[in-house]
N, C-alpha and C positions, 0 to 999 in steps of 0.2 A: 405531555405525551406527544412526540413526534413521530408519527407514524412512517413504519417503511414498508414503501408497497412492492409487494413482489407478485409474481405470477405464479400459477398451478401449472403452468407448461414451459419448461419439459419438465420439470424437476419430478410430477407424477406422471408424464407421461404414459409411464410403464404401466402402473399401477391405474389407468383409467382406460388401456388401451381395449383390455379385453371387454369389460361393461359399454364401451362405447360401443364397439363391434356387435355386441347383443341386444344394446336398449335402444339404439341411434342418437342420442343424445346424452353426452357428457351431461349436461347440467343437471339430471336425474339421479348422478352419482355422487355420492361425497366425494371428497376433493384425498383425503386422508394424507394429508400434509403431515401431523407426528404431533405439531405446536398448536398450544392455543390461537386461535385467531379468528378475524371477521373477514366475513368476505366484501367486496368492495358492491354494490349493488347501484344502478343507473335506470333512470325513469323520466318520462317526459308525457307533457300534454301540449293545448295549444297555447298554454301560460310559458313552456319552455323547459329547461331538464334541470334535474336533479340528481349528484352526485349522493351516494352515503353509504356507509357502511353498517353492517350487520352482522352479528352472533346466530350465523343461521346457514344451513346447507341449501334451503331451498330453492326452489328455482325462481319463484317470484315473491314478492312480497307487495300488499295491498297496504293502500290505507286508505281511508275514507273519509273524504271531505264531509263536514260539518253542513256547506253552503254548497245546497240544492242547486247551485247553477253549474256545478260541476261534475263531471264522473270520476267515480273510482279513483286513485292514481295506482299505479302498477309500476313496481320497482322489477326489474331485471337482474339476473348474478351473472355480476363476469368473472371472465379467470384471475384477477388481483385479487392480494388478500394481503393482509396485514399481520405480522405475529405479533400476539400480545400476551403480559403475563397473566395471570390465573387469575391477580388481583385485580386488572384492568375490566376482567368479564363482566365484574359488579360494573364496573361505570359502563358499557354500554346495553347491558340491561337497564340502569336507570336511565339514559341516553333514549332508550325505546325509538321509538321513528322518527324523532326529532332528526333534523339535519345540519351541519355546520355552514352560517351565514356566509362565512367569507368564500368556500368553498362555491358559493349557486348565490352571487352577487344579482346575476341576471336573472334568476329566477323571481329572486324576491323586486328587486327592482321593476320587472313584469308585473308584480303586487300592484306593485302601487300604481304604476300607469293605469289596471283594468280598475283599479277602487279610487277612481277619482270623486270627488264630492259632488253633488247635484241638487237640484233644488224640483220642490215637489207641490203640489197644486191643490187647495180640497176644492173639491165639485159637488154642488148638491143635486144634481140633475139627478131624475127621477126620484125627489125627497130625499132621498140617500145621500150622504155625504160619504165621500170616497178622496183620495189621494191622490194624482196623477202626474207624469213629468211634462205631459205636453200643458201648455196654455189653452187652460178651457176657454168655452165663450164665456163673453164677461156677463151676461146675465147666467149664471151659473157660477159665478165663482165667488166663493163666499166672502176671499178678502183675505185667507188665514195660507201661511206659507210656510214650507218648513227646510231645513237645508239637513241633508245627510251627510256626516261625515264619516272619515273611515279613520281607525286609529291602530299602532301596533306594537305588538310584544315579543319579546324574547326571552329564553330562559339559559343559566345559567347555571352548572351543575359544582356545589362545595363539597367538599369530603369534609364529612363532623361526626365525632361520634363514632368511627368506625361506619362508617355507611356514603353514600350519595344522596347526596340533598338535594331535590330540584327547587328550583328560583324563581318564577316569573316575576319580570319585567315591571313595571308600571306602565302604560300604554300611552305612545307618545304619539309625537303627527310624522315621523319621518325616522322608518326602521335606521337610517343611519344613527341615528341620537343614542341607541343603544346597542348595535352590532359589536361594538370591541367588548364592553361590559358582559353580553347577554347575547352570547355566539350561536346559542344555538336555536333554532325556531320549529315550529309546526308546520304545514301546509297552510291549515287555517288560523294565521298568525293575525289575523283582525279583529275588526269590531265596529257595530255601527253603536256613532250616536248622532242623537238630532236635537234642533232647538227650533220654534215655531213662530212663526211674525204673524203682526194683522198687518195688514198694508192698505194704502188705498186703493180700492178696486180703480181709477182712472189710471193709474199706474201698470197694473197688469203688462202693459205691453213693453215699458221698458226697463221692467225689474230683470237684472242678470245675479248671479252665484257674488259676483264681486260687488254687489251693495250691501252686503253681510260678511262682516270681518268677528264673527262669532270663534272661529276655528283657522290655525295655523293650516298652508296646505305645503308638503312635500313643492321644493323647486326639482321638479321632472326634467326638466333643462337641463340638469348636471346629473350624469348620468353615473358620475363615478361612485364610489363605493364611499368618500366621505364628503362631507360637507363644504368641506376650506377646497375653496376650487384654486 
C-alpha cells in the first residue's frame, strides 16, 4: 500500500469556508472530502516527533504511555490525508496507534539513546535493603549488583483469513534488527530486563556497566536507520 498524500485545501476549501467563519477552527470540522481516507496526524515530546496516520476526524488524538516517566503523547490533525479503499479501513483500525518505523527513525532511535542500560546498587542502610544507581558507602553495600537492560519490539501486520493479524516482534537489543521485518511499533516499544552479580565489596569503586557482558547494547554511534555502516 503506497500511500498518496494529498491536502484538504483547496480542494474543500469551499466546503470548510463557512464552518471556519463560525467555529474559528477548521480542525473541529470534518474535512468531507467524498473518499475513504485517513488523516495524516503529527505529535511530539521531548523524545522528538512522530508522523502517522489515522481513520479519524478528530482534532487530536492521545495515547498513553505505559512508562510513568512520561506524559500523555498528543497527536495533532493536519490538512494531509490519504485516500484509501473501504478494504484498506480494516488494516488501519488493526494498525490502531501503532506508527510506521521507517517513517519516525529519529524518534525511535531517541529510544534507545534515553534507554540506555545502567547498573544498580543494594544498600541495606537502615536494615532495609534497597536498590540504588549511585555507589553507596561500602559499609552499606551488600555486595549484590544488578544491570538493567532495555530490549525492543516491533509489530507486524498479515492479512490471513480475511482479517489483519497483528505480530509482535521477539525482543531484541537493537530496534534496527527488526525495523524492515516489523515496521511498525508502539510508543512504549520496550522492556526491561535484569540479571544480578555478587561482587567483591573492595571492588565497589571500580565496578563499571562494561565488566558485564550479560546483554548486547545498541552501537548509538551509528545513528543510521541500519546496522551495515
Amino acid at each position: 500500500m503506497k500511500p498518496k498524500v494529498r491536502k484538504i485545501y483547496p480542494k474543500v476549501l469551499a466546503l470548510l469556508a463557512i464552518p471556519f467563519l463560525l467555529s474559528g477552527c477548521a480542525r473541529d470540522v470534518e474535512c468531507n472530502t467524498g473518499e475513504s481516507h485517513v488523516h495524516k496526524y503529527m505529535g511530539s515530546n521531548k523524545r522528538g516527533t512522530i508522523v502517522n496516520y489515522f481513520d479519524s476526524e478528530a482534532e487530536y488524538i492521545e495515547d498513553q504511555y505505559q512508562d510513568v516517566n512520561y506524559d500523555t503523547f498528543r497527536y495533532y490533525r493536519k490538512d494531509d490525508y490519504i485516500e484509501i479503499t473501504k478494504e484498506d479501513e480494516n488494516f488501519y483500525k488493526a494498525k490502531g496507534k501503532m506508527f510506521k518505523g521507517t517513517d519516525n527513525w529519529d524518534f525511535l532511535y531517541s529510544i534507545m539513546v534515553a534507554k540506555q542500560d545502567y547498573l544498580e546498587y543494594s544498600s541495606n542502610e537502615d536494615i532495609f535493603e534497597y536498590w540504588v544507581e549511585q555507589k553507596p558507602a561500602k559499609r552499606n553495600f551488600t555486595g549484590n549488583v544488578r544491570v538493567t537492560h532495555y530490549q525492543y519490539c516491533g509489530h507486524k501486520l498479515t492479512y490471513k483469513d480475511g482479517k489483519w493479524v497483528n505480530e509482535r516482534s521477539p525482543f531484541v537489543d537493537d530496534i534496527r534488527d527488526i525495523i524492515d521485518e516489523y515496521p511498525y511499533f508502539e510508543i512504549d516499544c520496550y522492556r526491561q530486563v535484569q540479571k544480578e552479580y555478587h561482587v567483591n565489596k573492595d571492588a565497589l569503586d571500580t565496578i563499571t556497566l562494561e565488566d558485564f557482558d550479560e546483554f548486547t547494547r545498541p552501537d548509538l554511534s551509528n545513528t543510521s536507520m541500519s546496522n551495515t555502516k
